[in-house]
C-alpha positions in Angstrom: 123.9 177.4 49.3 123.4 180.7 47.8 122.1 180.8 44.1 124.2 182.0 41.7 125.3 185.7 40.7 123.1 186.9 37.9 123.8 189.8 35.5 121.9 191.0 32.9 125.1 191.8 30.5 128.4 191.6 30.4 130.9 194.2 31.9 132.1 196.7 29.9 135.7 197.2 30.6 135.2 201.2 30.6 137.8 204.0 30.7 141.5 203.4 30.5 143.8 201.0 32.3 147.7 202.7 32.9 150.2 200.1 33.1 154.1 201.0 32.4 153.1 203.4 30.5 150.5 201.2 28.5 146.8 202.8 27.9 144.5 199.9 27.1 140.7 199.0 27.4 138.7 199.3 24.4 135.2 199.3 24.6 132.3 198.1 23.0 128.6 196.6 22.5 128.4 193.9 25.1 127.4 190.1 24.2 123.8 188.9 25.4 123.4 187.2 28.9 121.8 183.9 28.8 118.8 184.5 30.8 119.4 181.4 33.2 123.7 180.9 33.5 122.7 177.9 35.5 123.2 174.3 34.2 119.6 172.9 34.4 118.0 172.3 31.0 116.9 168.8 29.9 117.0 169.0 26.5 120.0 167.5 24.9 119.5 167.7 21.1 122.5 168.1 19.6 123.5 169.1 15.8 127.1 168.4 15.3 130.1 168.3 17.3 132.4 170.4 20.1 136.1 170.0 20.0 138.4 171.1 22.8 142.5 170.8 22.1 144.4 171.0 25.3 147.4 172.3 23.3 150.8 171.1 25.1 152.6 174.7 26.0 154.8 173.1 28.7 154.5 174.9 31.9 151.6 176.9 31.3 148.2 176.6 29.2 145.9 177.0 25.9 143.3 175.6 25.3 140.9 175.9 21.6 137.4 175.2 21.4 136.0 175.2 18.2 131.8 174.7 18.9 129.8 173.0 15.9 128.9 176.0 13.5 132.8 176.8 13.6 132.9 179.1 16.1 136.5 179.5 18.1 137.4 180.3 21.6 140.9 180.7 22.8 141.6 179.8 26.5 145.3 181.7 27.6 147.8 181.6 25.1 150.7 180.0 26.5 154.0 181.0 28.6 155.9 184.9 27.4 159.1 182.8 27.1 157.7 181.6 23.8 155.8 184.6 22.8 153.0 182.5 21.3 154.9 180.5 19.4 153.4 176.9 19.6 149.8 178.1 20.3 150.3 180.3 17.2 152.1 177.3 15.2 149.0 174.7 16.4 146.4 177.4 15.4 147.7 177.6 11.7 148.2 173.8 11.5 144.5 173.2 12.2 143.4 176.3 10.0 142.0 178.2 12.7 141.7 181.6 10.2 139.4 183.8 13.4 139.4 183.9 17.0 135.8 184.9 17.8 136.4 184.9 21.6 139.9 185.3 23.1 139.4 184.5 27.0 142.2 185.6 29.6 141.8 183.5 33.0 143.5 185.9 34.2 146.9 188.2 33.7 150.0 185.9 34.7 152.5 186.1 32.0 152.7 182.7 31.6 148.7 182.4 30.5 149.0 185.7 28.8 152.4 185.1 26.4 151.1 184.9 23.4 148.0 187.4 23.8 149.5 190.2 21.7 151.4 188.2 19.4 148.2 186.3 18.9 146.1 189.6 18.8 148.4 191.1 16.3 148.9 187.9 14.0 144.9 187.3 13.7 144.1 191.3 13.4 146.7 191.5 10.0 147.1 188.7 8.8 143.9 186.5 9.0 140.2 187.3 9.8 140.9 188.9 12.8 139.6 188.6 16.6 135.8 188.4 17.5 136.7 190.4 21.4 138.2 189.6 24.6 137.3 188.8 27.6 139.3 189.5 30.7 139.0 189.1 34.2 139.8 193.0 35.4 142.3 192.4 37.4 145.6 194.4 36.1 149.0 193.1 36.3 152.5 195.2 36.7 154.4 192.9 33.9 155.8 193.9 30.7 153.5 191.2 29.1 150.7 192.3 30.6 151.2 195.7 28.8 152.0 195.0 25.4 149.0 192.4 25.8 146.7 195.8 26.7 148.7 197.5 24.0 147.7 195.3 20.9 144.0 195.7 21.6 144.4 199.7 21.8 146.3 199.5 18.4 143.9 197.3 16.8 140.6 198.4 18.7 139.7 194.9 19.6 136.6 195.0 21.7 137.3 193.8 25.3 135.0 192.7 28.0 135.2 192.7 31.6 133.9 189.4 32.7 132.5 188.3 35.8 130.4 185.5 37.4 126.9 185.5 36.0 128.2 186.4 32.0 127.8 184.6 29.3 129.5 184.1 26.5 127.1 183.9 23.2 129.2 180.3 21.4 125.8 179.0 18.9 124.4 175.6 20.5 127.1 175.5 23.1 126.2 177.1 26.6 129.0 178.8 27.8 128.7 180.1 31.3 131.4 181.8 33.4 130.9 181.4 37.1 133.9 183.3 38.3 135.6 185.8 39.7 132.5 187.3 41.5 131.9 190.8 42.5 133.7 191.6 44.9 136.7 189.9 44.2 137.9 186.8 46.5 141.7 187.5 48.4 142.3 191.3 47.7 142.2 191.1 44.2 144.8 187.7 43.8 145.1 187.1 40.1 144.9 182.9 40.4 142.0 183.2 42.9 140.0 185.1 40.6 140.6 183.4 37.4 138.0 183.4 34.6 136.0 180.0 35.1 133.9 178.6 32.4 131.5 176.0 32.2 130.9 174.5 29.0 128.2 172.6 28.0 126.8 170.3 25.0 123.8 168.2 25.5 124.5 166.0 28.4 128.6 166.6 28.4 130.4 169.4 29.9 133.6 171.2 30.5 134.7 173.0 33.5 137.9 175.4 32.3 139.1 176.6 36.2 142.3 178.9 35.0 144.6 179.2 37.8 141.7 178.8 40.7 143.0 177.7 44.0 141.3 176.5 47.3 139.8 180.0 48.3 138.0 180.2 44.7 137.1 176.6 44.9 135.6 176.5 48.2 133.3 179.6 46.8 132.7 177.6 44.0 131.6 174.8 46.0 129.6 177.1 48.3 127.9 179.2 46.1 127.1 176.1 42.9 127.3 172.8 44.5 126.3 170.0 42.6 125.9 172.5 39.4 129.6 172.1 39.3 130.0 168.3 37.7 131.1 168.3 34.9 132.4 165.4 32.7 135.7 166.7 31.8 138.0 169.3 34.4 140.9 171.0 33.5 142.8 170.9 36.8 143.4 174.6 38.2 147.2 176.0 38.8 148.8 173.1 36.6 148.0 170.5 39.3 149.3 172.6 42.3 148.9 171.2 45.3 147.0 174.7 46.3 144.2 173.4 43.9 141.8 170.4 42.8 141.0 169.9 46.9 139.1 167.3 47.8 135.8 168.9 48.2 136.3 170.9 45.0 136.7 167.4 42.9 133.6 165.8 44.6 131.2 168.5 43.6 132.6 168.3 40.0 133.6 164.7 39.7 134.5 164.4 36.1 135.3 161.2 34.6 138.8 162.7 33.4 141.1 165.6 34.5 143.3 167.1 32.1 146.6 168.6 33.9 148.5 171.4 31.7 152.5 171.8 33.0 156.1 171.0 32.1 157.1 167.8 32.7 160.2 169.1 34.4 158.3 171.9 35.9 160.2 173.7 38.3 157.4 174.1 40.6 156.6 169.7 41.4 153.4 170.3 39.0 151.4 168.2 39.1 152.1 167.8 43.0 151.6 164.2 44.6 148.9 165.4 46.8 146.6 166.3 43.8 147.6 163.0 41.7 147.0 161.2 45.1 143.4 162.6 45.3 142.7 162.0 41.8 143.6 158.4 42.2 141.4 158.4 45.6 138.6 159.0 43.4 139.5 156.9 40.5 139.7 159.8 38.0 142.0 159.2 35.4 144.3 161.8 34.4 145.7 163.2 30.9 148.7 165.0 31.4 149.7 167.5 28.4 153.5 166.9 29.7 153.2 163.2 28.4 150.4 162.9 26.4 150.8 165.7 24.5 148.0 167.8 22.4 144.8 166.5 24.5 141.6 166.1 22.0 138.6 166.1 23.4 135.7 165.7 20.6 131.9 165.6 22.4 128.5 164.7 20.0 126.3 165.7 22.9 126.0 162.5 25.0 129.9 161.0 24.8 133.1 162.0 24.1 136.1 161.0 22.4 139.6 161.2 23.9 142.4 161.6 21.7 146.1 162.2 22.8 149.8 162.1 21.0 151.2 159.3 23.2 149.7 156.7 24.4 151.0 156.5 27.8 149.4 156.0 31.5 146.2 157.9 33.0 146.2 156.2 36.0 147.5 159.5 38.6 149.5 156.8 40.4 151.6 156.0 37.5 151.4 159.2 35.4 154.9 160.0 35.7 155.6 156.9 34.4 154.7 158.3 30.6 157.2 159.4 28.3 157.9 162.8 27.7 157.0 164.6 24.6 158.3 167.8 23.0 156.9 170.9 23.1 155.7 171.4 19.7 155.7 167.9 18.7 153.2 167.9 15.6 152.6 163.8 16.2 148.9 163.1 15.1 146.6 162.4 17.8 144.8 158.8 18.2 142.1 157.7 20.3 142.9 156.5 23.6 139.6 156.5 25.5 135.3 157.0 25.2 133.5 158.5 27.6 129.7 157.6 27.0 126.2 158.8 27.4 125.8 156.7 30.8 129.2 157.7 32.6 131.1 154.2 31.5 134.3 154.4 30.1 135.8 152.5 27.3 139.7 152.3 26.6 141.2 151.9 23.4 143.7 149.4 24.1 145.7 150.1 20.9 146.2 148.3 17.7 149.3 146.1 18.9 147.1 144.1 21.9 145.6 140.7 21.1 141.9 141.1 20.7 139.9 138.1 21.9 137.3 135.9 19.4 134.5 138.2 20.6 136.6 141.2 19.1 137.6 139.4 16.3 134.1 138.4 15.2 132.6 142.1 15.9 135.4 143.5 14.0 134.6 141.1 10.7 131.2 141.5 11.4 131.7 145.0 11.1 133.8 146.0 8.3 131.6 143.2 5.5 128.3 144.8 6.9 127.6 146.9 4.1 128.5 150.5 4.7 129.5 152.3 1.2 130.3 155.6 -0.1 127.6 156.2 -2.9 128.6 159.2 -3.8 130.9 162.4 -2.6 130.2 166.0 -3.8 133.0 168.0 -2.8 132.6 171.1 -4.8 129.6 173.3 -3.8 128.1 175.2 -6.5 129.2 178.6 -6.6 132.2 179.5 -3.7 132.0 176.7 -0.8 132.2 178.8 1.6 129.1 180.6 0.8 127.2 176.9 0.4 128.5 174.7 2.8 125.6 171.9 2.6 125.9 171.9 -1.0 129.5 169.8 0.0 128.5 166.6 0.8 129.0 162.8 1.1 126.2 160.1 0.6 126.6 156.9 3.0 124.8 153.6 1.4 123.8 150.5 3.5 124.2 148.0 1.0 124.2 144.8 3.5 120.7 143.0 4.8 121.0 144.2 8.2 120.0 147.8 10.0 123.2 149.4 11.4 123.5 151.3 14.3 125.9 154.2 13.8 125.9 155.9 17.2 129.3 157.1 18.1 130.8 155.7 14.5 133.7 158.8 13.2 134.1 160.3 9.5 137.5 162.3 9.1 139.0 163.5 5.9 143.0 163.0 5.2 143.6 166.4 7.9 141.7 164.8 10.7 138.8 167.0 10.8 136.2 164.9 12.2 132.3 164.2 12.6 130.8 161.8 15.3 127.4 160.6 14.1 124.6 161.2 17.1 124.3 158.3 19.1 120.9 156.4 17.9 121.3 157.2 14.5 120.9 153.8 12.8 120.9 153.2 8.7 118.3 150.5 7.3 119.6 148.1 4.7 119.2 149.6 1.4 118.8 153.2 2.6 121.4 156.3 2.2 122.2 159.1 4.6 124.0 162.4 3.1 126.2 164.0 5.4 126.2 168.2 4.8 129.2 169.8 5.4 126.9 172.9 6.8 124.5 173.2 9.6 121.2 172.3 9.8 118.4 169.4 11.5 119.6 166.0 11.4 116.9 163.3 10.1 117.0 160.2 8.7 118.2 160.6 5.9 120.4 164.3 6.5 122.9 164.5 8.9 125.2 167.8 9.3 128.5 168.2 10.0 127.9 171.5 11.8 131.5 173.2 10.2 131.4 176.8 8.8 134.2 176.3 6.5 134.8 173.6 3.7 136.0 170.2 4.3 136.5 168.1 1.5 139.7 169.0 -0.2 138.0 170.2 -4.0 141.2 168.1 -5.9 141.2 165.3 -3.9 140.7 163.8 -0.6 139.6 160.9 1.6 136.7 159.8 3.7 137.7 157.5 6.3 135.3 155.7 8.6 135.9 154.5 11.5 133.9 153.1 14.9 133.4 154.1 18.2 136.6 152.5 19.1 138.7 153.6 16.6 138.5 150.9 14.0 138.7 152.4 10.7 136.1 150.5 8.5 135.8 152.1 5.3 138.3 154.5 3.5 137.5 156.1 0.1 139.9 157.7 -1.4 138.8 160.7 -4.8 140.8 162.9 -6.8 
């Protein structure tokens, strides 16, 4: 196997692109390269959490990362028939105000709808757009154009990005490991989609765009084993032309997440791929039935969250209900992926738990776990002081509690997952920062870089790794 590509910086899409009349490619300073792109560091310290929403576009794809000093990435935006609409519509519901880093997997209209409507929205009426990233591969569509267009008219920097890049996103290591140079298949869009591989601590993310069996079998080839990955977004929407067999080996995830209509007109997610996901026993999570797709990772596990809770096994996926395009239905957990690859389901609050749960459960909520105090208004402006918000946690039982995994969300569903191992001695207090910073002991942070606790009134809700809310403490 050859080792991967390296470059010492990322690609400067130089000069002018001419498309329908369209002039676009806007320069500028490019981002440090992480010296090593290759997945092989032990450390796994952690400070906060990574959240990626696999927003439900229909037939096509978005996805948000939001990393834990409050970065944002932007994945595609979504089908042109929309124009942005619902990837625009989720970003304002979950106060998204920036996108630092707007990726393109590459130029099809329907992962590129919303680019200049997005572009636009972000450059005049928010905080604007860090730069894009884009594979370099033009595209003859109208779409295409005005995409090109809004970054000319706003001077938006915009990268050319190939295998061996990085893209600088705080503690998270974001590496892209395609398309290479030269490009695969005479310049085919899907085959050289952008491909990313995120990773936190021990959990990662493998975003393939549109990638189909000649860009997976160079994957394979030229990474290997450096492909797994805990989570995989299925390339082409579950196309039969993708997620080969060889291709899923060398990244076995524990879960595949599967982006298309539910009445696609194209068969997506085709019985051949669902077939070799169930071969493998990987379960799947399709945005066509499960709607908005949460993924929240501390590090070592990670939290699946979905709209609907309907079936993951691939064999019975079509089984699930459909849900709307747009639907703003909260998300709940459905599933926990820990440190040691084991995989626990959240059966749901309407099965009958057995004595063992019902005895944890009591156990749980009368063992002590208080809010002693919540500080919700930093001195001076919040923003500007985001560890001076804060909430103090009190063990007031007789027993140590171990907190590994155990949630904290405020009334809009912003959420913390303490680090696993943390554990709280009787009588002691921990005080949660808003900010970033080292956890201890006694200070944990919540790794945001924008306020959380509402100033006039809010509430802290606590629940455990499985979902059971414990404690809820409600201020005004």
């Amino acid at each position: 196997m050859e080792s991967p590509r390296k470059l010492t910086t990322l690609l400067i899409i130089a000069g002018m692109v001419v498309l329908a009349g369209c002039a676009g490619g806007i320069s500028g300073d490019p981002a440090p390269a992480d010296p090593d792109p290759a997945n092989g560091s032990s450390t796994v310290t952690t400070n906060g959490s990574v959240e990626i929403h696999y927003i439900n576009v229909g037939q096509s794809v978005s996805t948000l990362i939001t990393s834990p000093n409050g970065e944002t990435m932007l994945v595609d935006t979504g089908h042109y028939n929309d124009d942005g609409e619902h990837v625009l519509a989720y970003l304002q519901r979950h106060d998204i105000s920036r996108i630092d880093h707007l990726v393109t997997s590459h130029s099809d209209a329907d992962h590129i709808g919303g680019n200049a409507a997005i572009i636009e929205y972000y450059e005049t009426e928010a905080d604007g757009i860090g730069a894009v990233y884009d594979p370099g591969i033009a595209s003859s569509t109208q779409t295409y154009a005005e995409y090109l267009d809004a970054i000319e008219a706003r001077d938006v920097t915009l990268y050319e990005t190939r295998e061996g890049d990085t893209i600088d996103f705080g503690d998270v290591d974001v590496n892209v490991l395609g398309p290479p140079d030269p490009y695969l298949e005479n310049e085919d869009r899907n085959e050289n989609s952008i491909v990313l591989k995120l990773t936190h601590g021990e959990t990662s993310v493998l975003l393939s765009g549109d990638a189909e069996d000649d860009q997976e079998a160079y994957l394979v080839d030229e990474y290997g084993s450096e492909l797994e990955s805990t989570i995989l977004k299925a390339g082409h929407h579950g196309s039969a032309s993708s997620s080969s067999g060889a291709f899923l080996d060398a990244v076995d995830p524990q879960a595949v997440v599967i982006s298309s209509a539910y009445d696609s007109q194209y068969g997506h997610p085709h019985e051949e791929v669902l077939e070799r996901l169930a071969e493998r026993s990987h379960p799947a999570y399709w945005t066509a039935t499960h709607g908005n797709i949460i993924l929240t990772s501390d590090g070592q596990n990670v939290t699946i969250q979905t709209q609907q809770d309907v079936p993951t096994d691939p064999s019975t996926l079509r089984e699930g209900v459909p849900i709307e395009v747009g639907a703003v239905d909260a998300v709940s957990d459905r599933a926990r992926i820990e440190s040691d690859g084991t995989t626990s389901i959240d059966t749901g609050s309407n099965d009958t738990p057995d004595d063992t749960d019902s005895e944890t459960d009591e156990t749980t909520a009368e063992a002590g776990l208080t809010v002693a105090e919540i500080h919700a208004d930093a001195a001076g402006d919040d923003r500007d002081n985001l560890n001076d918000e804060y909430v103090v946690f009190e063990n007031t039982g007789n027993e140590t509690l171990d907190l590994s995994g155990w949630t904290i969300e405020d009334e809009a569903g912003q959420r913390y997952t303490v680090p696993a191992g943390f554990e709280l001695a009787a009588g002691e207090t921990v005080t949660l920062h808003t900010g970033s910073g080292t956890g201890t002991t006694t200070e944990l942070y919540w790794g945001s870089g924008s306020p959380i606790w509402n100033n006039n009134g809010d509430t802290v809700i606590v629940s455990t790794p499985n979902g059971e809310p414990v404690l809820e403490e409600t201020y005004s």
